[in-house]
C-alpha positions as CSV (number, residue, x, y, z in Angstrom):
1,X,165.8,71.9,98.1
2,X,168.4,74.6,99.6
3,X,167.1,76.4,102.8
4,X,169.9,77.7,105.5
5,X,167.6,76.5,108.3
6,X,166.4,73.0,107.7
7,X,166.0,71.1,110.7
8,X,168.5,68.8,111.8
9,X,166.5,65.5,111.9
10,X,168.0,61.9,113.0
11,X,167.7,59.8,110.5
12,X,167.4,55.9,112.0
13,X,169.0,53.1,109.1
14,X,166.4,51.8,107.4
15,X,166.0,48.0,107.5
16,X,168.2,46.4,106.1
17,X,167.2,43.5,103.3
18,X,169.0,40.5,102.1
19,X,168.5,37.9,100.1
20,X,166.2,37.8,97.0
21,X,163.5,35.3,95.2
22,X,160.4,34.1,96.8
23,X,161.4,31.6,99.7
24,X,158.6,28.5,99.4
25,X,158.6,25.5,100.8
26,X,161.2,24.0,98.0
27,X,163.3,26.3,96.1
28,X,162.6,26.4,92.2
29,X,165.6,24.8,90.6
30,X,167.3,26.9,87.8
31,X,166.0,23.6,85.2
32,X,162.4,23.8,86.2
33,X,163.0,27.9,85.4
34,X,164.2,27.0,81.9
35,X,161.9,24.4,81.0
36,X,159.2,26.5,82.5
37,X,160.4,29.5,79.8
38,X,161.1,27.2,77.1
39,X,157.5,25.7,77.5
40,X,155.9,29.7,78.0
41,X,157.5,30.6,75.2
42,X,156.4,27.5,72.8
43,X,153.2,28.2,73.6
44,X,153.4,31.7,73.6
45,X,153.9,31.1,69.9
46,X,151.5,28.3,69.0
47,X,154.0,25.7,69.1
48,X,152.2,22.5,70.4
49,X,154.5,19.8,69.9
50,X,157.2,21.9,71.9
51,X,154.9,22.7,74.3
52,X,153.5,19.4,74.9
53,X,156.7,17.8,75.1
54,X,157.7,20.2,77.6
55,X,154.8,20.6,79.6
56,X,154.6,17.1,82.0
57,X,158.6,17.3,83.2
58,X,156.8,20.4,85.3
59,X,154.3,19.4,87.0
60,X,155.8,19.4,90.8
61,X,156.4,23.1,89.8
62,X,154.8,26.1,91.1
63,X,154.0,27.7,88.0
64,X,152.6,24.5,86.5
65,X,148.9,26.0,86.9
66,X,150.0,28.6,84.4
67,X,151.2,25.9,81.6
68,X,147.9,24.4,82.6
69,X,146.2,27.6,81.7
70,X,148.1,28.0,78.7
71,X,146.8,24.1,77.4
72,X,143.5,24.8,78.5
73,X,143.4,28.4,76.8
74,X,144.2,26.6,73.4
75,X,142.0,23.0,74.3
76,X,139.0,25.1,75.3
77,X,136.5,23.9,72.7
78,X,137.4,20.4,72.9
79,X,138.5,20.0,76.8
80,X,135.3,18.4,78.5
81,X,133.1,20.1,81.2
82,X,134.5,18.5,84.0
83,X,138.1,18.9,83.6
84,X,137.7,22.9,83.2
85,X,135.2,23.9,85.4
86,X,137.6,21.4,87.9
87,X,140.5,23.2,87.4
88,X,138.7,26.8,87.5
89,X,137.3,26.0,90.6
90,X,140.6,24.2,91.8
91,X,142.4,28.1,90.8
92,X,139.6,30.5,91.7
93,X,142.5,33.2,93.0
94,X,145.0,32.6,90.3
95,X,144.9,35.8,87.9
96,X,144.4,33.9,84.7
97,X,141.0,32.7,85.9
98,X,138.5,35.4,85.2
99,X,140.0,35.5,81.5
100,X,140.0,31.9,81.1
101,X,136.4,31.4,82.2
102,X,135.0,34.3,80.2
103,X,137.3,32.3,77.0
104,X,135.5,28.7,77.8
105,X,132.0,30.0,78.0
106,X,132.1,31.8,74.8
107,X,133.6,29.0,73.2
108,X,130.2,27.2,74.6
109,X,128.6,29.2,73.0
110,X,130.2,29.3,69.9
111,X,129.5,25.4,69.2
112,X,126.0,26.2,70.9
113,X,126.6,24.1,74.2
114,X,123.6,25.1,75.3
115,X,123.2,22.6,78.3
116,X,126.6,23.6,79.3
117,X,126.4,27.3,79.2
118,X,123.1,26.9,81.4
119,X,125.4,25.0,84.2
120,X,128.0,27.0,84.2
121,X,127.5,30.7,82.9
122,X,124.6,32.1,85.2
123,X,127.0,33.6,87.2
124,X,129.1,35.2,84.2
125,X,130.0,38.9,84.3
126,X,130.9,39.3,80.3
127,X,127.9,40.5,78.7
128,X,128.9,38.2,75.7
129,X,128.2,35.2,77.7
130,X,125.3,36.6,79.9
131,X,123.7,37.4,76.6
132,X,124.6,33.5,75.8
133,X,123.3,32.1,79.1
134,X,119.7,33.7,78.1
135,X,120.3,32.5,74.4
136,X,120.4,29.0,76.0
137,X,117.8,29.4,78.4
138,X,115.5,30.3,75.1
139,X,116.8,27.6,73.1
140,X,115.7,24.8,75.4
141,X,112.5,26.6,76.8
142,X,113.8,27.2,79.8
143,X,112.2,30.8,80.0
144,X,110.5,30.8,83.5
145,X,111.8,34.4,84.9
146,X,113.9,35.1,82.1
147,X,112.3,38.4,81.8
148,X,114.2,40.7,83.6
149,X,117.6,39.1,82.7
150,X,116.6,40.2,79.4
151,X,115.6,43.0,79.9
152,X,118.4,44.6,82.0
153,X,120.6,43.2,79.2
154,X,118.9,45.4,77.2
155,X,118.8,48.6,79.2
156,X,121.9,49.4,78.7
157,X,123.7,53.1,77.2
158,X,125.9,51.2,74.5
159,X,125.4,48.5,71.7
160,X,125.4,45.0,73.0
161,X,127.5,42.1,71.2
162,X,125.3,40.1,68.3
163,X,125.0,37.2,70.9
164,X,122.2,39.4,72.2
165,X,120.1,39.7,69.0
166,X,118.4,36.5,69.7
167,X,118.2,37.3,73.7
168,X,116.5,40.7,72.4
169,X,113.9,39.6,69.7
170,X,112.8,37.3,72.1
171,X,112.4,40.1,74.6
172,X,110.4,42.1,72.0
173,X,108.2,39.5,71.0
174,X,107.3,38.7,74.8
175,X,106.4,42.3,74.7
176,X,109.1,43.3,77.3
177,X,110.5,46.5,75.9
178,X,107.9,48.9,77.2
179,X,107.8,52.5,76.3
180,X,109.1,53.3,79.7
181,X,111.9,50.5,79.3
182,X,112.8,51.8,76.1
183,X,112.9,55.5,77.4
184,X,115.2,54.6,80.4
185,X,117.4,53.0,77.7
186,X,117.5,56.6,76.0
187,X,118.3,58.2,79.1
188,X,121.1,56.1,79.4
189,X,122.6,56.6,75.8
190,X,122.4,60.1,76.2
191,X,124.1,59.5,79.6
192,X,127.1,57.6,77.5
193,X,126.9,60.2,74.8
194,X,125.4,57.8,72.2
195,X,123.2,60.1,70.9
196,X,123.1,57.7,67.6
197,X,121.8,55.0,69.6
198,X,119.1,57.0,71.4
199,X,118.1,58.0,67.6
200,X,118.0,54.6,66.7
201,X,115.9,53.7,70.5
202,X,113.0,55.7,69.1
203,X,111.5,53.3,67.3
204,X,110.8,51.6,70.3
205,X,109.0,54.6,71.6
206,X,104.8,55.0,70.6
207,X,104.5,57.3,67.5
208,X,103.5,60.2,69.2
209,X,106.4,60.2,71.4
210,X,109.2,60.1,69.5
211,X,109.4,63.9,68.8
212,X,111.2,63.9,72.2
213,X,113.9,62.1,70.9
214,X,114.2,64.1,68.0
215,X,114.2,67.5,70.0
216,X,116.9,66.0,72.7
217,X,118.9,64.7,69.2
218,X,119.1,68.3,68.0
219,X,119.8,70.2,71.6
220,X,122.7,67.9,71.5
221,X,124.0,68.6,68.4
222,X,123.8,72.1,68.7
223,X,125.4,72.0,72.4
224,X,122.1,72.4,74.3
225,X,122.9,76.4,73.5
226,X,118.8,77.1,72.3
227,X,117.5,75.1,75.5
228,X,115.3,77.8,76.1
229,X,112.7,76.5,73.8
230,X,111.6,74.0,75.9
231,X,110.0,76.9,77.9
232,X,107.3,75.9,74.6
233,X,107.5,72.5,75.9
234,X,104.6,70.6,78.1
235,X,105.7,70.4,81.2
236,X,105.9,66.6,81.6
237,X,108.8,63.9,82.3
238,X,110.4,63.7,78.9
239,X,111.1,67.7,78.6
240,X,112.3,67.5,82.3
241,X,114.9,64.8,81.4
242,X,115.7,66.9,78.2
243,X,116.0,70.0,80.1
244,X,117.4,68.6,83.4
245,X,120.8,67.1,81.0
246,X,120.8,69.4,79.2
247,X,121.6,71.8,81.7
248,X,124.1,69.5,83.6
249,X,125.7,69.7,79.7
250,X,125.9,73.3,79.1
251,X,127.1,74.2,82.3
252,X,130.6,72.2,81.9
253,X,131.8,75.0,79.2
254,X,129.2,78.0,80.0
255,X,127.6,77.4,83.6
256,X,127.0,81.5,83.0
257,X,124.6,80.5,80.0
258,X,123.3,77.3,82.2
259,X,122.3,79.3,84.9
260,X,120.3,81.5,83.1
261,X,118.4,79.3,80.8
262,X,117.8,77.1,84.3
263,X,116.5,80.5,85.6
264,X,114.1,80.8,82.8
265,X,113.1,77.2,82.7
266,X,112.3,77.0,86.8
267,X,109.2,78.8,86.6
268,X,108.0,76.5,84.1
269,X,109.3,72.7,84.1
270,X,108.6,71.4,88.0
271,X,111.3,69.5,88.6
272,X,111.4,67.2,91.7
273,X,113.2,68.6,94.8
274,X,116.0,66.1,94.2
275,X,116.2,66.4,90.4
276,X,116.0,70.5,91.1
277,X,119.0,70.1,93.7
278,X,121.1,67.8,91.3
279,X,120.9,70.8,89.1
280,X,121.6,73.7,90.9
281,X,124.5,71.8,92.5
282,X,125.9,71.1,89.0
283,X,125.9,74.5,87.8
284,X,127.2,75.9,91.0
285,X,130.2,73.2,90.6
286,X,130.7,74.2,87.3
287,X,130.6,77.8,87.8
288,X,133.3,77.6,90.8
289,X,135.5,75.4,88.1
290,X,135.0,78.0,85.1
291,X,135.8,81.0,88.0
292,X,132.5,82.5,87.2
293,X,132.1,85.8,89.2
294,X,128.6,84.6,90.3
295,X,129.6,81.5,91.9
296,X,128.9,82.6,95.6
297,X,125.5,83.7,94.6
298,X,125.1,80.0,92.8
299,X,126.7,78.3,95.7
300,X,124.3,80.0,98.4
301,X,121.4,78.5,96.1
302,X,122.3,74.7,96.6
303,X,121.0,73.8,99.9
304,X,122.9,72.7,102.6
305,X,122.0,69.0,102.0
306,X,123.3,68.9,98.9
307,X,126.5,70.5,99.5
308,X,129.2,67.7,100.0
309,X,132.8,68.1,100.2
310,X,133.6,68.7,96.2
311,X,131.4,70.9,95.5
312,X,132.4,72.9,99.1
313,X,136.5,72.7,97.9
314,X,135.8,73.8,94.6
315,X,133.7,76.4,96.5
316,X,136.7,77.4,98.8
317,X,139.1,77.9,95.4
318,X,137.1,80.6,93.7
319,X,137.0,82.6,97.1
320,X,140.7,82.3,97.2
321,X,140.8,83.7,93.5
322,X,138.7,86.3,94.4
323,X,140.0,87.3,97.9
324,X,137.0,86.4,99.7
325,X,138.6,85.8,102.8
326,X,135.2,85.0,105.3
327,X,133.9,83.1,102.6
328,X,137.2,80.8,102.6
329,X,136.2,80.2,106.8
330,X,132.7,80.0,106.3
331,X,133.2,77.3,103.8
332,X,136.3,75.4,105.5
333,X,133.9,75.1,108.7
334,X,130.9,73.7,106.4
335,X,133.3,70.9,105.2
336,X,133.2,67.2,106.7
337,X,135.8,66.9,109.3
338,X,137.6,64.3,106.9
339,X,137.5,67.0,104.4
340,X,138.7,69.9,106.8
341,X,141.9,68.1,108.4
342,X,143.1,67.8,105.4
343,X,146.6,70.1,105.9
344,X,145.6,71.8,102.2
345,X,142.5,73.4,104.0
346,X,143.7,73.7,107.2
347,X,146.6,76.0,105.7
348,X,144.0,78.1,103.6
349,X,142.0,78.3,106.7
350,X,145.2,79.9,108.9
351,X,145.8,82.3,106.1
352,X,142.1,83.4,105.8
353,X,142.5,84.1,109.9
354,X,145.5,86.2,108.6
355,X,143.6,88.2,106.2
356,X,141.1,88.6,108.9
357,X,142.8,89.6,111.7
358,X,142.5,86.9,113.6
359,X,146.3,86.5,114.2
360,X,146.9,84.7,117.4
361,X,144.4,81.5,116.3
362,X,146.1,81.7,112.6
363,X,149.6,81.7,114.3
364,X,148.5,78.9,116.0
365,X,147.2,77.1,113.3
366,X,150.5,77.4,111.0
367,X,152.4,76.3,114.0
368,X,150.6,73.3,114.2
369,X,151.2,73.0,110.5
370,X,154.2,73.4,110.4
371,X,155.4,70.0,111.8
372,X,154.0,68.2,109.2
373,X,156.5,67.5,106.5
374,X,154.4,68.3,103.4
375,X,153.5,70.9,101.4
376,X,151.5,72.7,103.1
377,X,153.7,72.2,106.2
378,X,156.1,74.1,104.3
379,X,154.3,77.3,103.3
380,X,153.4,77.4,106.9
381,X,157.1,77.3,108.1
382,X,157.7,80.0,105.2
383,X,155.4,82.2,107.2
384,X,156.2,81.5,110.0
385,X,160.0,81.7,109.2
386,X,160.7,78.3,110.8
387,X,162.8,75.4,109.8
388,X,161.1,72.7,107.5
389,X,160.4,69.2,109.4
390,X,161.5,66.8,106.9
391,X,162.2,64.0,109.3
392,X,161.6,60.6,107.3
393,X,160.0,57.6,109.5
394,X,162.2,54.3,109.5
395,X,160.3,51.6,108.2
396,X,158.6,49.0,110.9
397,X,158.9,45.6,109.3
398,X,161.0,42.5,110.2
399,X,162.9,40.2,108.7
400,X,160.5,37.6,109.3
401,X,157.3,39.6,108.7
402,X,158.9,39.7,105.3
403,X,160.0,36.2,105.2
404,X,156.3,35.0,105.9
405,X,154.5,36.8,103.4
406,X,156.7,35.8,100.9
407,X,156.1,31.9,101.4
408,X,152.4,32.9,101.2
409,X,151.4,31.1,97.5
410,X,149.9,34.1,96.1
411,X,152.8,36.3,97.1
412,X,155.4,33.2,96.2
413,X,154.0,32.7,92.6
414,X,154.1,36.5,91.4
415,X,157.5,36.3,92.6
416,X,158.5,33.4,90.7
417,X,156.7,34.5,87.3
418,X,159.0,38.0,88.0
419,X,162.1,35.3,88.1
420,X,161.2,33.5,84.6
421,X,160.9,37.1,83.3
422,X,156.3,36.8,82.3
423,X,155.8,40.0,84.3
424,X,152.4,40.8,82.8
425,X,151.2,37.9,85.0
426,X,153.3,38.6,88.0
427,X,152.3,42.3,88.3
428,X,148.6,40.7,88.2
429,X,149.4,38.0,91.1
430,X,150.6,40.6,92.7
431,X,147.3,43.3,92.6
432,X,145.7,40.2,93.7
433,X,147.4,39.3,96.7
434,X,147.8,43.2,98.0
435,X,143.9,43.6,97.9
436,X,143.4,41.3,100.7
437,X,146.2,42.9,102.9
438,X,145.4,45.3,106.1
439,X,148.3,48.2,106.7
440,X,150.6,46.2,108.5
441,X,150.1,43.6,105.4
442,X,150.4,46.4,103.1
443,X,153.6,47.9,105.0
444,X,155.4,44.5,104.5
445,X,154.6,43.3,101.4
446,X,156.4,46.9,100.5
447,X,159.3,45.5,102.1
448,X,158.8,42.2,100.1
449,X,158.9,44.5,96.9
450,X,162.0,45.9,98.1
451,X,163.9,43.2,99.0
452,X,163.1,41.7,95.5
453,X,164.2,45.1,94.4
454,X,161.1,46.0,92.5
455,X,160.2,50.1,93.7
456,X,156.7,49.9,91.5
457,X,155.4,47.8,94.3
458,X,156.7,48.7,97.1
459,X,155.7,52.6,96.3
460,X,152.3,51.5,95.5
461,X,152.0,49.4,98.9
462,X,153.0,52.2,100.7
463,X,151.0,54.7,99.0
464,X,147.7,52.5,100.0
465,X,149.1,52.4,103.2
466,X,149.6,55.9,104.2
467,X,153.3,55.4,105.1
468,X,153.9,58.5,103.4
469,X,157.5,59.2,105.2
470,X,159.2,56.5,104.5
471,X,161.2,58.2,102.2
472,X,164.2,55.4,101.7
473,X,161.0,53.1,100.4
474,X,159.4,55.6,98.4
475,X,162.2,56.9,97.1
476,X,164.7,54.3,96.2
């Protein structure tokens, strides 16, 4: 960037790092690192007897866990209850955990461990194994409240894995998919834009009401462009559903078309005040995005409790478009506080003062501005013909902040896994160990990531940090 008046700003030396590698109690030796690879590798391409020749020579290692993973990974369906729920529970925070849990249970289920999968897989996430978990609870009669696990297995908007077929006829023959179940399920579909599957849902629907299916089947195909017909439709739940996403449809590529078929439709389907709101917030969003002309007429139809701070910026950019100056204040001062200190709106706010006449407070405003070095900092040192403030802020962090949280294990092992070159793993040791960190923990595992010369994660620290001036960081 060229300007003839850029501020003259002292720049302070950042810190300055040396050193590199992870610094734990005992310093990997440069053998352990080769064996380590040799053994990664071997069993990285199915080579057992390498592997397992390797593997013991390791174990004082850090990364031994991860050779453990590896033998467990291939012993899963022959490796006995104890030793790998022991070991899983032994490495709850190591990254491989979650994968290697979710492999062991569906091998469970696989050989039809039912006992097993009951001990072990009720607290499961995977669907595969939930759906697994209430296989085994059938198989050995264990059915007392099994109901609603079913069920909200079921009610979901996509296909389920075949390990549910078994779950799900027993659901149907216990009578548990209701027409009301099976209807929420449609919704859903629809939701997920598996119109197919809604199709197929219908059988699960009385006779009599699966016309509704069929009519929201062919809205959607033909892009909910004919919704006015359901102006012939009872007004009853189903057609409000229909109508109601329909609606929220169309008006993503013609909120012009939306907003009058909703006009039409209001008089007739009763929506309730929420549902009602949810749509006249939609197509007013929708509008502002498309730059519909009638956007401030939509806008002024969503009440003011439904107006949160997306639908009020997208608000504030089709009054810029259009030069609606008092509109741009009038919907800056309607914003959250969050949302209005944000130097984007602050800026727009100053120039709509401008436009206005109301000089002295915009002057004020852009001033104010102005020492910010951002963006918007900079138009408002434009206007104000001043010099930008690009001043970067000298990283805070010491040496032994640094040295600290890289003896910390979960810090230490993604460091080492860098060194024997598995990054896959390291970059997910890594995500792990940042989630837990405040902003000063955030501000020095940045400088961790730089003194290990790794930008990615030091620019991704700082970015959840906020530490958005410290430029030499950011920017190697």
């Amino acid at each position: 960037m060229t300007r003839n008046s850029v501020k003259a700003c002292l720049v302070v030396a950042g810190l300055a790092l040396a050193g590199s590698g992870a610094v734990t109690a005992q310093e990997p030796s440069a053998a352990q690192r080769e064996a380590f690879s040799l053994a990664w590798q071997a069993g990285s391409r199915g080579d057992r007897a390498e592997f397992e020749k390797l593997m013991p020579g390791l174990q004082g290692y850090l990364l031994f866990p991860y050779l453990q993973y590896e033998d467990l990974r291939h012993r899963r369906g022959s490796a006995s209850d104890e030793e790998m729920a022991a070991f899983l529970a032994t490495h709850a925070d190591w990254a491989f955990t979650g994968a290697l849990e979710a492999a062991w249970l569906r091998s469970l289920a696989g050989s039809r461990q039912w006992g097993s999968l009951i001990t072990y897989g009720e607290d499961a996430s995977d669907a595969e194994v939930r759906c697994a978990y209430a296989h085994a609870r059938i198989r050995l009669g264990q059915t007392d409240d099994l109901l609603p696990l079913a069920q909200s297995l079921w009610n979901v908007g996509r296909s389920q894995p075949d390990s549910c077929d078994a779950v799900f006829q027993w659901l149907q023959q216990q009578g548990g998919i209701t027409a009301g179940l099976a209807w929420q399920r449609i919704q859903r579909s629809m939701e997920a834009r598996q119109p197919r599957l809604a199709r197929y849902l219908a059988r699960f629907l009385p006779e009599d009401e699966r016309i509704w299916v069929d009519r929201w089947y062919r809205q959607d195909q033909g892009g909910y462009q004919q919704l006015e017909s359901a102006a012939q439709w009872p007004d009853q739940d189903k057609s409000r559903d229909i109508a109601d996403y329909g609606l929220r449809r169309l008006a993503r590529s013609d909120p012009d078309q939306a907003w009058h078929i909703y006009q039409g439709l209001a008089g007739h389907l009763q929506w309730p005040v929420d549902q009602d709101h949810r749509l006249l917030r939609e197509i007013a969003l929708w509008s502002a995005v498309n730059g519909s002309l009638a956007t401030p007429q939509r806008m002024r139809a969503v009440p003011d409790s439904v107006r949160d701070d997306r639908l009020l910026e997208w608000w504030v950019r089709q009054s810029l478009a259009s030069g609606a100056w008092g509109d741009v204040l009038q919907v800056v001062a309607a914003m959250s506080p969050e949302a209005a200190d944000d130097s984007r709106w602050r800026y727009w706010k100053a120039r709509a003062l401008l436009e206005t006449g109301a000089s002295a407070e915009a002057n004020a405003l852009l001033a104010e501005l102005a020492q910010e070095a951002g963006y918007h900092g900079f138009l408002a040192a434009d206007l104000l013909q001043l010099p930008y403030v690009v001043c970067p802020e000298s990283p805070t962090v010491s040496l032994s902040e640094i040295e600290t949280l890289g003896r910390q294990e979960r810090f230490a092992r993604s460091l080492e896994l860098r060194e024997v070159g598995v990054s896959n793993w390291s970059r997910s040791e890594w995500i792990l160990a940042s989630r837990e960190l405040d902003k000063q923990g955030l501000r020095t595992a940045a400088g961790l990531a730089v003194r290990e010369d790794w930008p990615a994660m030091a620019i991704a620290a700082l970015g959840n940090s906020g530490d958005w001036r410290w430029y030499e960081w950011r920017f190697p």
